[in-house]
N, C-alpha and C positions, 0 to 999 in steps of 0.2 A: 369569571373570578380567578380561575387558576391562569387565565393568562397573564391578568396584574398582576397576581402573586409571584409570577414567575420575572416580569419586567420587574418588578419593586427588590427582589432577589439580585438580578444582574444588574442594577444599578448599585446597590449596595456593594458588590461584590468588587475587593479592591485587586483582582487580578486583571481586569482588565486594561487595569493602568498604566499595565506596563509597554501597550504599542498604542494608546492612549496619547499620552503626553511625550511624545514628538511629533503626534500629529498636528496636535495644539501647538506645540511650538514653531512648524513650520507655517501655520495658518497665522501666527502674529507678527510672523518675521515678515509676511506678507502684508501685514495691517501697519507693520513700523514703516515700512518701505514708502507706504501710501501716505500715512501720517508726512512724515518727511517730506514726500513731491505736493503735495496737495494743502499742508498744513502753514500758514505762515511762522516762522520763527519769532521767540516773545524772547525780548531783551533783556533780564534782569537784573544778572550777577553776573552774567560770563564776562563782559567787558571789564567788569571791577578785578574779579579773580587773574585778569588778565594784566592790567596796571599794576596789580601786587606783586603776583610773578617775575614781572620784566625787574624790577626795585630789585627781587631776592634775585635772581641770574647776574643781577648788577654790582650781588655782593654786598646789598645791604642785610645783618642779620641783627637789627636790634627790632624786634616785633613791633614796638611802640613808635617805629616809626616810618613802618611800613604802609600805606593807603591807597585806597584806590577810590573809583567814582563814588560809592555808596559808603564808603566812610574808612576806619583804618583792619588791618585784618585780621580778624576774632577766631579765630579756627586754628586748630592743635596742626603742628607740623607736618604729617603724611598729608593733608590734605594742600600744602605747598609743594610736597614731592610729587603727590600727583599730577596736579596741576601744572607742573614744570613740566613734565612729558609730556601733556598734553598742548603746551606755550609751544612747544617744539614743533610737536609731529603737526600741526595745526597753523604755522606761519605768522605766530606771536599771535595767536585767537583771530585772523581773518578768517582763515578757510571756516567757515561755521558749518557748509554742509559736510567737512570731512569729518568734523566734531561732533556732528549731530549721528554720522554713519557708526563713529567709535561708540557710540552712548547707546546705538542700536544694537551693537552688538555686546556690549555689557548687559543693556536691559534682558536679553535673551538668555544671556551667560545664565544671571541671577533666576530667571524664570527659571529656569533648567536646573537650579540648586533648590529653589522652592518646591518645585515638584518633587525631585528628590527626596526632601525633607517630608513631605507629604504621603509619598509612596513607604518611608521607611513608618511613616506611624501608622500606616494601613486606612488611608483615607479611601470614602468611597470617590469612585468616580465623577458621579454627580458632580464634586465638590472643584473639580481641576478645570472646565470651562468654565468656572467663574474666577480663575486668575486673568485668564488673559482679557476681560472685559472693560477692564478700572479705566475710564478719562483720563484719571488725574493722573493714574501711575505713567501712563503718556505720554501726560503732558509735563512732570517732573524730569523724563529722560530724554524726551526728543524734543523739545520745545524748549525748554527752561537751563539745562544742563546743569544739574544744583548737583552739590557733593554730597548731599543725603544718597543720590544714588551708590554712589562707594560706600559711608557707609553700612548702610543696608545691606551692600554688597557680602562685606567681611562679617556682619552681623546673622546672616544666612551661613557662611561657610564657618562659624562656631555653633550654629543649631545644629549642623550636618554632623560634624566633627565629633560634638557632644552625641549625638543620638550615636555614634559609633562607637563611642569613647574612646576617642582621641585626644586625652584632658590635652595634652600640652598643644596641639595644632589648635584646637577651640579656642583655648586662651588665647592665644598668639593673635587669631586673627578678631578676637573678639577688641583686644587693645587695641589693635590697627584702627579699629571701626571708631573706637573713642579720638584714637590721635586723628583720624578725618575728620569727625564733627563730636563735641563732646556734649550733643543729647545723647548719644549713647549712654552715659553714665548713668541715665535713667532706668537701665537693663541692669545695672548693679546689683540691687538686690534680688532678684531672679534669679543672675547667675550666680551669686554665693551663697544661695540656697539651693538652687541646684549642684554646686559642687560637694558644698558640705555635706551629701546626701549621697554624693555619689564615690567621694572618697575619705580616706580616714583622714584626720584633723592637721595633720601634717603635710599631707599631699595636697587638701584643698589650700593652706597655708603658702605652699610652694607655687602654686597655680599664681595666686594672687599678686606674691614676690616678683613673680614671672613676667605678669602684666605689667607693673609699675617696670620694671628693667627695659620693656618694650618703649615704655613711654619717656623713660630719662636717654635710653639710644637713638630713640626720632626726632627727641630734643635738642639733641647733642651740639647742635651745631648753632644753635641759637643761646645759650645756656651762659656761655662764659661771658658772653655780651652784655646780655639783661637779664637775667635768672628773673627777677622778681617781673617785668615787664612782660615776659614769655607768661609766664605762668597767669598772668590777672588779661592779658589779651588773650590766650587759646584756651581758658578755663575762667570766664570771667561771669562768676556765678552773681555779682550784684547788676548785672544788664537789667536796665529797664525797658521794658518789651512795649513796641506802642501800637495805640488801638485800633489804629488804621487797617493792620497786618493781620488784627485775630476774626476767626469764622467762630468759635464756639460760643465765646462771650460777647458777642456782639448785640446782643440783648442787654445788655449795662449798659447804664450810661458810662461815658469814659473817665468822668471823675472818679467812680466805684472804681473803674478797671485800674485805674494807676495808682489808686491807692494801697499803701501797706498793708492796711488790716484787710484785705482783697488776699493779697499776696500770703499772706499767713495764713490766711482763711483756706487756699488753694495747696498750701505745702502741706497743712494738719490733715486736708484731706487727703491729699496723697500717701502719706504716712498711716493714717486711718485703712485707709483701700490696703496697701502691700498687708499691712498687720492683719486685716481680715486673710485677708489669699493666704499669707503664711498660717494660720493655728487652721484655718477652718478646707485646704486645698492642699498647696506644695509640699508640707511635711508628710502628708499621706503613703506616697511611698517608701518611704522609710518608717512606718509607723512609729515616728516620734514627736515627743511634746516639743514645745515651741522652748521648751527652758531645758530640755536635754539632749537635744537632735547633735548640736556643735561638739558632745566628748563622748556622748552613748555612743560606742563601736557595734554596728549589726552588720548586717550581709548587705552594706552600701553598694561594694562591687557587683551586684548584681541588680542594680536599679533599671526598672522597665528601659529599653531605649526611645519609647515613648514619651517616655515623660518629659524631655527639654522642651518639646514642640509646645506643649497646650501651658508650660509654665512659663514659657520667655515671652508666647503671643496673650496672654492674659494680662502680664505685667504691662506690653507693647499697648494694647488697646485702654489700659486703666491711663498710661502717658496720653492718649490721644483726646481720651476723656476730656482732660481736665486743659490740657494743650491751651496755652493763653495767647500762642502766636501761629501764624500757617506756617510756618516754617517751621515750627517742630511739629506736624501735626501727620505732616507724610511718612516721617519711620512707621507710625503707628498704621497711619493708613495703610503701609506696603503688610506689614505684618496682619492687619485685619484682612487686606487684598481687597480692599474698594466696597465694602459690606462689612455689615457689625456681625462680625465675630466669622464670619465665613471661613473653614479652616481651625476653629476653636470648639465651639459647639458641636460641631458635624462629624467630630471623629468617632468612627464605629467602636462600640462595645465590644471589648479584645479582654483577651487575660494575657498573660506573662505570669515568669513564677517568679518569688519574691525571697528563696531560701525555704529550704522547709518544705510544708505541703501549704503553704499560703498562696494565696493570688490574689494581684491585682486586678483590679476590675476601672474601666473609664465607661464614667456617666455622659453621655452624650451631650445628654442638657446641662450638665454642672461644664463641659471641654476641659476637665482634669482630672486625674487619675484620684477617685475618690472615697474609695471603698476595700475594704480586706476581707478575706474571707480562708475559712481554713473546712471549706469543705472541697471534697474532692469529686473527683468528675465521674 
C-alpha cells in the first residue's frame, strides 16, 4: 500500500515535467518522421490553397474573386501570408514532402508551447503522454496540411503569454490566430472574460482596440479593393455548412441539420453554455458577479496564472461540442488533445493568492478555478 501511495504521489507530482516533456517531444518527432515515410498523403485543401495563392502573387486583391479547386477563398488574410511562404518555399505546393517536413516541425513547435502551457498550470505528469497520442492531431498536420494548424498555433502562444501576463503579446498573437482561420472568434468570449478579469476596464479595452488594429493591418492590402467583399469572404458568418462534412450531428437527418431552426437551436445553446461557464466558473477568480466584474476594480493584476488555461480549453471543448462541421471541430480537438477534457479536468488542486489572505482553490473535477477561501494555512 505505501508503495502505491508512493507511485500515485510521483505521478501526481508536477516536477517531474520538467525532463519529462522533451523526452516526449523527441519520441513524437520520431513518430512524425514515420507518419510521413510510412503514411500516404490525403489531398484536400493543399492544392486549392495553392490555386489561391498563385491568383494573390499574380496581384489579384479582390477576395471575391479569388478561387481555387474547392470553391472561392473564405479565410482572413494571415492565413494568405502564410500560405504564400509556404507557395514559395515548397515549389508553387509541389514539393509536398518538403511541406509535410515544415508542418512537422510546426506541429512540434506547438507541442512544445502546449506543454509549456501545461507545466506553467502545474499539470500532473500523467497528463503530458496523452498529448502526443491524438490520430487526428496527425493527421490534421502531416497528412492534411489545414491552417487550423497555425491557427492553434497563435491561439497556444496567447494561452502562454496570458498565463505570463503578457496582455499585449497574447493579444497580438491571439488576433493573428483569428486573421488565419476565423473559428477563432469562437474563443471571444473566454478571452474577454479573461482580460476583464485580469486588467482594469481601460486596459482590457485597449487589448481589444489592439486586436481589431491587428486585423484592419493584415487587411490592408485587400481593403481598398473590396472592403465589403474582404470582409463577408474572410468573415463570412451566413456560410451554410453541409452535412456530408459533420461528425457530431450525423445522427439527424440532413433535412434537421440544414435547417434554420437547427441553427438557432445550436447558437441559443452555445450562448446558453458560455452564460453558464461565465456566472457559475470564469468569474471565480475575481470574485465578481456576472453584472459587475466589467467596472468593480479589485486586485485583477493579481489573477492566478492558471486560470487562462482551464477558461480558453473549457470555452474550446463547449465549440467542439456542438461543432456542425469537421472542420471546425479540430481547434477544439487540439485544445481537448484527442480526449474529452484531457488537460481540463486533470489539473492538480493548487492555491495561488488572490490579494488579501484569500485563495484560490481549482477543483479537479469542475477544470476551473472554482472556489475562494479566506482561511489560512
Amino acid at each position: 500500500m505505501e508503495l502505491y501511495d508512493k507511485a500515485i504521489r510521483i505521478a501526481r507530482d508536477p516536477a517531474p515535467t520538467r525532463w519529462l516533456y522533451p523526452l516526449l517531444i523527441a519520441a513524437d518527432a520520431c513518430l512524425c518522421a514515420l507518419i510521413i515515410v510510412k503514411v500516404p498523403y490525403t489531398e484536400i485543401d493543399w492544392e486549392a490553397y495553392m490555386q489561391q495563392i498563385s491568383q494573390y502573387l499574380d496581384g489579384e486583391r479582390d477576395y471575391t474573386l479569388i478561387k481555387g479547386g474547392t470553391g472561392p477563398l473564405v479565410y482572413p488574410a494571415a492565413h494568405v501570408y502564410i500560405y504564400s511562404i509556404l507557395y514559395k518555399l515548397t515549389d508553387g505546393g509541389k514539393n509536398i514532402l518538403l511541406a509535410q517536413a515544415i508542418f512537422a516541425w510546426l506541429y512540434l513547435g506547438i507541442l512544445s508551447v502546449v506543454m509549456a502551457c501545461y507545466r506553467k498550470a502545474k499539470a500532473p505528469p500523467y497528463i503530458f503522454p496523452l498529448l502526443i497520442l491524438s490520430k487526428r492531431l496527425h493527421s490534421i498536420f502531416l497528412l492534411r496540411l489545414f491552417n487550423d494548424c497555425f491557427a492553434v498555433g497563435f491561439l497556444f502562444i496567447a494561452i502562454y503569454a496570458y498565463q505570463h501576463r503578457i496582455w499585449t503579446v497574447g493579444s497580438v498573437a491571439y488576433s493573428f490566430g483569428v486573421g488565419t482561420k476565423m473559428s477563432l472568434l469562437l474563443a471571444g468570449p473566454a478571452v474577454g472574460i479573461l482580460l476583464l478579469q485580469a486588467l482594469p476596464l481601460r486596459r482590457a479595452l485597449n487589448a481589444v482596440f489592439l486586436m481589431a488594429q491587428v486585423q484592419v493591418t493584415i487587411a490592408w492590402p485587400f481593403i481598398p479593393v473590396n472592403p465589403l467583399g474582404y470582409l463577408t469572404r474572410a468573415f463570412e458568418l451566413s456560410r451554410v455548412f453541409l452535412y456530408k462534412w459533420t461528425v457530431n450531428w450525423r445522427f439527424l437527418d440532413e433535412k434537421i441539420f440544414l435547417s434554420r431552426e437547427f441553427a438557432i437551436a445550436l447558437a441559443a445553446a452555445n450562448v446558453a453554455l458560455l452564460t453558464l461557464f461565465v456566472a457559475t466558473r470564469w468569474l471565480k477568480p475575481s470574485r465578481q458577479s456576472i453584472t459587475e466584474f466589467p467596472i468593480r476594480h479589485a486586485d485583477w493584476h493579481s489573477l492566478c496564472a492558471n486560470a487562462p488555461l482551464p477558461i480558453l480549453f473549457l470555452h474550446r471543448l463547449v465549440d467542439a461540442l456542438l461543432a456542425v462541421e469537421i472542420e471546425n471541430a479540430p481547434l477544439g480537438d487540439i485544445c481537448g488533445l484527442g480526449s474529452t477534457g484531457v488537460g481540463v479536468e486533470c489539473l492538480p488542486k493548487h492555491q495561488c493568492k488572490l490579494g488579501g489572505s484569500g485563495r484560490m482553490f481549482v477543483d479537479p473535477s469542475a477544470g476551473s478555478l472554482v472556489g475562494y477561501s479566506t482561511r489560512r494555512d
